[in-house]
C-alpha positions as CSV (number, residue, x, y, z in Angstrom):
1,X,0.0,0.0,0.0
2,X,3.0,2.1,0.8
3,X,5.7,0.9,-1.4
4,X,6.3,4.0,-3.3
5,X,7.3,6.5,0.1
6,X,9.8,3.4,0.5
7,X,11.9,5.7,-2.3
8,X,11.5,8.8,0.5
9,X,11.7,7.3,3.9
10,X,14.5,4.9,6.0
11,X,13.6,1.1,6.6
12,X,12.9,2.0,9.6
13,X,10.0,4.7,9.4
14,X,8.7,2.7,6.5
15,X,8.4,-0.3,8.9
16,X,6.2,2.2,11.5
17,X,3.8,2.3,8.2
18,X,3.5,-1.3,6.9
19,X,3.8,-4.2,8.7
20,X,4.9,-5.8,5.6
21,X,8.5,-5.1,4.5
22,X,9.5,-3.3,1.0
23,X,11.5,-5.1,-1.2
24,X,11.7,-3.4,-5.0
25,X,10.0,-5.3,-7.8
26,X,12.0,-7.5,-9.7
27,X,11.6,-7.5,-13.6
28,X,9.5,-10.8,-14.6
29,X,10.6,-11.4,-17.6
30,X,9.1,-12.6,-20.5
31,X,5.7,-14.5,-20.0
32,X,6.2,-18.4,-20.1
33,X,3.1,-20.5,-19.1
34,X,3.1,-23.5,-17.4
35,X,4.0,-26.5,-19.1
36,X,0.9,-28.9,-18.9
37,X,-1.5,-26.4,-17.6
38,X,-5.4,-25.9,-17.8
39,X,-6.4,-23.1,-19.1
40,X,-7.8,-21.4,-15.5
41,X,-3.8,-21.9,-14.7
42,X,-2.7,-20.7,-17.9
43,X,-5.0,-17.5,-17.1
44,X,-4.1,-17.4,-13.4
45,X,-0.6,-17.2,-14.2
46,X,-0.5,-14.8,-17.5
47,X,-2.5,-12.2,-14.6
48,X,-0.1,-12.8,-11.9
49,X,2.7,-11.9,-14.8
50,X,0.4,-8.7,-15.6
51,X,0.3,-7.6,-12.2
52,X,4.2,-8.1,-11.9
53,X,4.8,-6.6,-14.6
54,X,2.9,-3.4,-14.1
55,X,4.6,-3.0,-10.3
56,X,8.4,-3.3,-12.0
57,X,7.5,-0.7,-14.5
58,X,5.8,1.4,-12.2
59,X,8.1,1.4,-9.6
60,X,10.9,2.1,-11.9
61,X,8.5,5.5,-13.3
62,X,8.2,6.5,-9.8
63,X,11.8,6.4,-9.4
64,X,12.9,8.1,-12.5
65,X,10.1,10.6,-11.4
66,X,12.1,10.8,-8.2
67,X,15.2,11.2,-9.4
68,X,14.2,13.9,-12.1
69,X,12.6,16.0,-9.3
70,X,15.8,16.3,-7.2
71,X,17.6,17.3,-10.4
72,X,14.9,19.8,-11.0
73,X,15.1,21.2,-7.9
74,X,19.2,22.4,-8.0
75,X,19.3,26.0,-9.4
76,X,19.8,26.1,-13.2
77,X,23.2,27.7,-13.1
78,X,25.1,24.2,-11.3
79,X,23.0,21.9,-14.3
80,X,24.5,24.3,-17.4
81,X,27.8,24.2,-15.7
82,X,27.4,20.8,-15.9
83,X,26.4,19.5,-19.1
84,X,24.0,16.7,-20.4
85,X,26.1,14.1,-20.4
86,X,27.0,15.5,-16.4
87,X,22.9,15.2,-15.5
88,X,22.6,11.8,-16.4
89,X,25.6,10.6,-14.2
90,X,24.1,12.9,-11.7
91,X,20.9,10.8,-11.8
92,X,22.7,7.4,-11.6
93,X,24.8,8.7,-8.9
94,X,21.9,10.1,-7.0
95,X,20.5,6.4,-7.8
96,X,23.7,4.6,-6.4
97,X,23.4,6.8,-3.3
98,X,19.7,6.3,-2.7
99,X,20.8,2.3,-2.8
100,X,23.7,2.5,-0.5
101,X,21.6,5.2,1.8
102,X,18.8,2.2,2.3
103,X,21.1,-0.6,2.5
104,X,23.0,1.2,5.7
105,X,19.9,2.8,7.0
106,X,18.7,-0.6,7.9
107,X,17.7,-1.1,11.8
């Protein structure tokens, strides 16, 4: 219900939210259905595929969206000092930090 404030708040504070813990959405891959399956699994399956596949993609929108804010938010003159090519480290590194930050944040 949470999930997305996971990208704003420590391990910790999420956890005072949600009982259940955050962990990001893995991509699903390609659909593959079962081998031998009826069709109610064959349909069971392709929807549980849907769903996963709609959470990775969201959640990785949300973070782009994220990410693309903070760089928003620094005062023009730093971003033309810096370059295209500069921004788009800047948002990998903000990403990298973001990753480390939750990793070490964890209580």
């Amino acid at each position: 219900m949470y999930s997305h404030l996971s990208l704003l708040l420590t391990l910790k504070h999420y956890a005072a939210l949600s009982e259940e813990e955050f962990t990001s959405p893995t991509n699903p891959g390609p659909f593959t259905p079962p081998e031998k399956g009826t069709e109610a699994q064959i349909r069971a399956a392709c929807e549980f595929w849907k769903e996963a596949h709609y959470m990775f993609h969201l959640f990785q929108d949300v973070q782009r969206a994220f990410i693309a804010q903070v760089i928003a938010a620094m005062e023009s003159p730093y971003l033309a000092a810096c370059g295209t090519q500069t921004q788009a480290v800047m948002g990998t590194v903000f990403l990298s930090y973001y990753n480390i930050y939750r990793q070490h944040t964890v209580t």
